[in-house]
N, C-alpha and C positions, 0 to 999 in steps of 0.2 A: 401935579401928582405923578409917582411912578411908581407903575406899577410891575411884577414880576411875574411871569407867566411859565408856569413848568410843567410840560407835558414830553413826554418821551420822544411821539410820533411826530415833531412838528410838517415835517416837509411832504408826506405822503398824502397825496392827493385823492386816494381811493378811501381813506379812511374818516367813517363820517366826522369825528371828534375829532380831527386833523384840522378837516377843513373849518370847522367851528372855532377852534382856535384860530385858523390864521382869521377866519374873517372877524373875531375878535381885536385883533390885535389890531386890523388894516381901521376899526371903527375909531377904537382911542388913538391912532395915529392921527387920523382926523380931526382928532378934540385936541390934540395940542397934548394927549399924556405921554410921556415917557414909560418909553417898554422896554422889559429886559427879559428874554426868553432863553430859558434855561431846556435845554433839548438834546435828543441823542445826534451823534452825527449822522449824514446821509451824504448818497451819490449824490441825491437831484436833488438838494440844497438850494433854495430860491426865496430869498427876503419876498416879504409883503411891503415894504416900503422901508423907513430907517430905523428899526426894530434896533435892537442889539442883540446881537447870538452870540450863547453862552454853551458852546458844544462839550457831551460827555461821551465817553466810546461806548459802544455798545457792550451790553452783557449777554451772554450765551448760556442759555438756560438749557442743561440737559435732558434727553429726554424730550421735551418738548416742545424744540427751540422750533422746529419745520411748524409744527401748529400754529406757535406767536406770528410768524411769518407770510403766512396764510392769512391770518386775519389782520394783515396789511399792518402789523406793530413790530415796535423794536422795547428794548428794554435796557434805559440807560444807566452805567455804571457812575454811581458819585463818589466826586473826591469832594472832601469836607472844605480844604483851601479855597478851589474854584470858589465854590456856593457860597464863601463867607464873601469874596470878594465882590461876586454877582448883586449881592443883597445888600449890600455896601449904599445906603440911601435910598433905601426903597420902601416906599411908605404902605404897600399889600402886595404879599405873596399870595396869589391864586395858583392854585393846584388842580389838575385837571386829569389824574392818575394816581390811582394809591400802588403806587409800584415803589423801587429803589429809592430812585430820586425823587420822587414826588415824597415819600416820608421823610427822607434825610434832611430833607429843604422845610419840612414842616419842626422836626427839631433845632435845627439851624435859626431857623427863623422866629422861634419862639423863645429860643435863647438869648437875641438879640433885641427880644420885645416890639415882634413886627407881627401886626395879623395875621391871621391865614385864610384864605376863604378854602374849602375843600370845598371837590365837585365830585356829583354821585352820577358819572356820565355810563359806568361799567355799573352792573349789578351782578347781584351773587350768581344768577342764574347763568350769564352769559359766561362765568368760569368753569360751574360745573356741569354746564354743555361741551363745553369744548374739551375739558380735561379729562371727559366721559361718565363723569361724573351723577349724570342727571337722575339715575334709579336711584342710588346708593341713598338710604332712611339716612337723614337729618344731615346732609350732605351739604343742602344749601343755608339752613338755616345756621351748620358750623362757620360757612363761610362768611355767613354778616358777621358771626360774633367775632373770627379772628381775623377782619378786615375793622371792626369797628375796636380792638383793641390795641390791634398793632397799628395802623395809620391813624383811624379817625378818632383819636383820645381826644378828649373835652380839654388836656390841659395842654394839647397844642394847636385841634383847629375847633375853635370856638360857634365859626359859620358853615353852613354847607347848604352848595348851591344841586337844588334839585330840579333838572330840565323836566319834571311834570307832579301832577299832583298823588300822584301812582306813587312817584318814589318817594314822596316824603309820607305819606301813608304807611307804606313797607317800611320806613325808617321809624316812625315812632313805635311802630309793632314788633321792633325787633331793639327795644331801645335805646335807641340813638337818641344823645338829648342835647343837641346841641341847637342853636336857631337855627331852621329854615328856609330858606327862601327860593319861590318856587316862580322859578322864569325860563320861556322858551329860548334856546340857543340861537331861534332866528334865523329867517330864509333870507338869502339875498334878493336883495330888490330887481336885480337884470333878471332873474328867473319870473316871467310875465307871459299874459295869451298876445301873442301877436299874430297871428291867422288864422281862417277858418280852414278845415280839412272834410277829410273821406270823399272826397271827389272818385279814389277808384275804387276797385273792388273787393282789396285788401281792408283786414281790419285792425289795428295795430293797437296790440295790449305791453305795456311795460312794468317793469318792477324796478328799481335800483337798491343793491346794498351786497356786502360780501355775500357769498358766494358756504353758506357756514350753513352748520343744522337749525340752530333756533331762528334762521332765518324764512325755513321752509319752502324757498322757491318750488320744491319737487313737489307741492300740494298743487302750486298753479299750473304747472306742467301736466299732472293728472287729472286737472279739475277742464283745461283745454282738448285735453284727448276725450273726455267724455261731452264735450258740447256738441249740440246740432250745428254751429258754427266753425266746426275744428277746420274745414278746407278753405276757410276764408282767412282763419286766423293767424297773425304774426307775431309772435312772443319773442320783446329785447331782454333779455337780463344783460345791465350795467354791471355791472363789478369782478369782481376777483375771487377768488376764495379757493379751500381745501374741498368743494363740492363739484369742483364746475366740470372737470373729468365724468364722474358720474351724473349729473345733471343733464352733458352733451348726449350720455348713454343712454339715459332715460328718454327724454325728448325724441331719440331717434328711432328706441325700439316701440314708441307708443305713436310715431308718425306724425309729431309736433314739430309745426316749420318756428323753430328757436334759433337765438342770435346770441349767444354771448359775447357783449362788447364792454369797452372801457372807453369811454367817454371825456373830452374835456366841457368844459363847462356849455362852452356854446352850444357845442354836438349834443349835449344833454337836452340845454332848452330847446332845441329842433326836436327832438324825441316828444320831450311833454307834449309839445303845439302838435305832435302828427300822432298822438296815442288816442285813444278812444276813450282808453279806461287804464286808473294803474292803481295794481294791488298789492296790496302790505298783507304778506304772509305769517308772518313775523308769531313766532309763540313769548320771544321776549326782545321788548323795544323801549329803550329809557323816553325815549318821545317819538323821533323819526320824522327828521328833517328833511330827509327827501320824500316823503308822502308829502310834506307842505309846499316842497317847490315845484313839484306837481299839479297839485293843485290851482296855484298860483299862474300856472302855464295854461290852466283849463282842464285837466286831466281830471277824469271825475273818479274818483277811490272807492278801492273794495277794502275793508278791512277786516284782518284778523279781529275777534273779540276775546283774545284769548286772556287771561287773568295777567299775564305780565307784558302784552302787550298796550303801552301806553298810550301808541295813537289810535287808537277806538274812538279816543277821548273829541279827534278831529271831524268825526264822522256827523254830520248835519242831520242823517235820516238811520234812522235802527235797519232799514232795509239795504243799507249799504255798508254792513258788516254781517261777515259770515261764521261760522262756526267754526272755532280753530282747527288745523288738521282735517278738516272735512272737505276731499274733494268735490265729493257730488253738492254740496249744497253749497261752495265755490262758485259749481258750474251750472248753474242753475241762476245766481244772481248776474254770472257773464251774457246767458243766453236770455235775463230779464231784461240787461240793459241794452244790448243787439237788437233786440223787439221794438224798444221803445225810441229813439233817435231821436225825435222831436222832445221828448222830455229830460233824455240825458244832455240835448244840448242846451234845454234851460238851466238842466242843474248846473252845465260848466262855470257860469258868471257866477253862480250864487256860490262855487265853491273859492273860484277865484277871490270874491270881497272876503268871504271867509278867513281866507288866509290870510292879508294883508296885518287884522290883528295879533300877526305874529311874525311882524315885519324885523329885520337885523337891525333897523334903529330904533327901536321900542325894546328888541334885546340888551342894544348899549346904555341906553338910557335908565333901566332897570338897572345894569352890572355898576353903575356910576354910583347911581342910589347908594347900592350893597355896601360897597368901597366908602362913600361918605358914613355911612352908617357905621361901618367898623371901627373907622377912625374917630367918629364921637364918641365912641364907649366909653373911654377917658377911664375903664378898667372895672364900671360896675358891672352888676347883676342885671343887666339886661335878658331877657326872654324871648325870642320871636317866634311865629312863623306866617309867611307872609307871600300870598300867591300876587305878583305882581303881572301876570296877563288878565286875570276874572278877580277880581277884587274878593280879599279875603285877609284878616289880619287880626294875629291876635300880639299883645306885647304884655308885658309886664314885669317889674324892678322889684326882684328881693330884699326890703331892707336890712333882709338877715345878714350877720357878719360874716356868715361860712364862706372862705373864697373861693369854695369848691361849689357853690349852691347848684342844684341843677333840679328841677318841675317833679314837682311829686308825683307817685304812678297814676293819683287820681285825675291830677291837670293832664298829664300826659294819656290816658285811656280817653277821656272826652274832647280832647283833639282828633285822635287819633276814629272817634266815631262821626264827628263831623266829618274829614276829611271823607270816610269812605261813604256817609249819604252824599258828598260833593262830587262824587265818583261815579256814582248810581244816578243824579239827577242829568 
């Protein structure tokens, strides 16, 4: 099998859907598939093993090119030649951006009678946050429609892969009728508890993820200034972002002993094994793979519950998510679990097995599925949608002649009500 892999960001290391692809790529290397990765160029350019890179220049977005920047992205310019060349025996094109190239390559590719699998890794919301967009009436719900007309057309990508049950809920509601399939992106397995801690008298709370609005780190920063624990307390934020200037300000004008750091992988796993607690702020999170590798290291999670935050979904106890945007009752569940030690460090193991069911080879093994599956359509009316981490499936073959068939509003409304009682249980 060979497959194609086009994502703009490949090489950047701070960006979570960066890293998801390469460790995508590093698992089918392992399986003996052939890869060809279609991406923009970069300084810090580093294979993940004998991939093939298929570099485009970047594009420069006016206006607001410093913002893309900030949230650790590039934005690659396609040439039609390259792409036809790239695609050149390649039996699935996966897409992991609906930007330039990730469309171009889904035309390219359908012209040449090659699947596509599209991935709903960006949601509408996380654009019309950052593009300031987030008051402005019908702002987001414009953006599904003209992300779902201009990339995600039925008559070029047929599949789309949804890192949780959140977005393909949000998907059928904003009608999107394409199959489903609903898989986590996957923690790597080195991220594990390997020691016990709090030996001193420090208490060490972390977060990782850009440095952005709808990430909300400045809710945890406020939610630690008002704890009865705040002179014990040590807050890491990992990442980067167009926030971290002011996030440094905040932190310092409310007396928060805060660290903003950038992290390699190791240095990371050291963080989980010596945190106490790590919280996902987040108002919008397509899953939130670094809350699982957290966990996975033992870190026991606070989470946002907020309506577009999808890792809620990891949360084991309703008492271990808090009110989105809500400092004080943040800081209430911080200074719940500082009280209790002997009980948060039973929850650590229990959150640790927890995660493993959303281990990077149970991700692979799922994306294989996908890929076999696309390649048997052999061109009918196939239907899915299908949660491959909690079992959940529905299928069905039109043997209407229309080549365009796509699920009536009625099939599609009682999907779309199960999925959100699946959301709610």
């Amino acid at each position: 099998m060979h497959i194609a892999i086009v994502i703009d960001c490949y090489f950047d290391r701070g960006n979570g859907t960066s890293v998801s692809a390469r460790n995508c790529v590093r698992e089918l290397l392992k399986r003996d598939i052939k890869v060809t990765v279609l991406c923009a160029k970069a300084d810090n350019a580093q294979k993940v093993g004998d991939e093939t890179i298929v570099e485009f220049d970047v594009c420069k977005i006016p206006i607001y090119q410093k913002t893309i920047e900030a949230q650790h992205a590039l934005l690659a310019e396609p040439y039609d030649g390259r792409i036809c060349r790239a695609l050149k025996g390649v039996d699935v094109v996966h897409i992991f951006m609906p930007f330039f190239l990730g469309t171009r390559c889904a035309h390219i590719a359908s012209a040449m009678s090659i699947p596509v699998l599209g991935c709903y890794h960006l949601s509408a919301q996380n654009i019309t946050y950052n593009a300031h967009l987030k008051f402005l009436p019908g702002a987001t719900s414009l953006t599904y429609d003209v992300l779902k007309r201009v990339h995600y057309k039925r008559s070029l990508i047929r599949d789309i892969y949804c890192p949780s049950r959140m977005i393909a809920h949000i998907l059928l509601m904003h009608g999107y009728k394409q199959s489903l399939h609903i898989i986590s992106n996957g923690y790597d397995p080195v991220f594990k508890k390997t020691s016990d801690i709090y030996e001193n008298d420090k208490i060490i709370i972390n977060s990782v993820g850009r440095l952005t609005k709808e990430k909300r780190q400045d809710v945890i920063i406020k939610a630690i200034a008002k704890s009865k624990y705040k002179d014990r307390i040590v807050l890491y934020l990992a990442g980067k972002g167009s926030k971290e200037n002011s996030y440094i300000r905040l932190a310092k004008r409310l007396g928060v002993d805060m660290n903003v750091v950038y992290l390699d992988r190791s240095e990371l796993i050291k963080l989980h094994n010596n945190s106490y607690l790590y919280i996902q702020a987040s108002d919008v999170e397509t899953e939130g793979i670094a809350c699982l590798e957290a966990m996975a290291c033992g870190a026991v999670p606070i989470i946002s519950n907020a309506h577009m935050c999808a890792t809620k979904h990891f949360a084991l106890h309703s008492g271990d998510l808090f009110k989105h945007g809500n400092a004080k009752d943040l800081s209430r569940k911080i200074d719940y679990w500082i009280d209790r030690k002997c009980e948060r460090n039973r929850r650590t193991y229990e959150y640790a097995e927890h995660a493993k069911k959303y281990s990077l080879e149970k991700h692979v093994e799922s994306l294989i599925s996908i890929y076999e599956y696309m390649l048997a359509r052999n061109g009918d009316n196939r239907y899915l949608v299908q949660d491959y981490n909690d079992y959940l499936k529905f299928e069905f073959v039109c043997n209407d002649e229309k080549k365009n068939f796509i699920p009536d509003r009625i099939t599609v409304c009682k999907l779309s009500k199960l999925l959100r009682r699946c959301l709610k249980s």
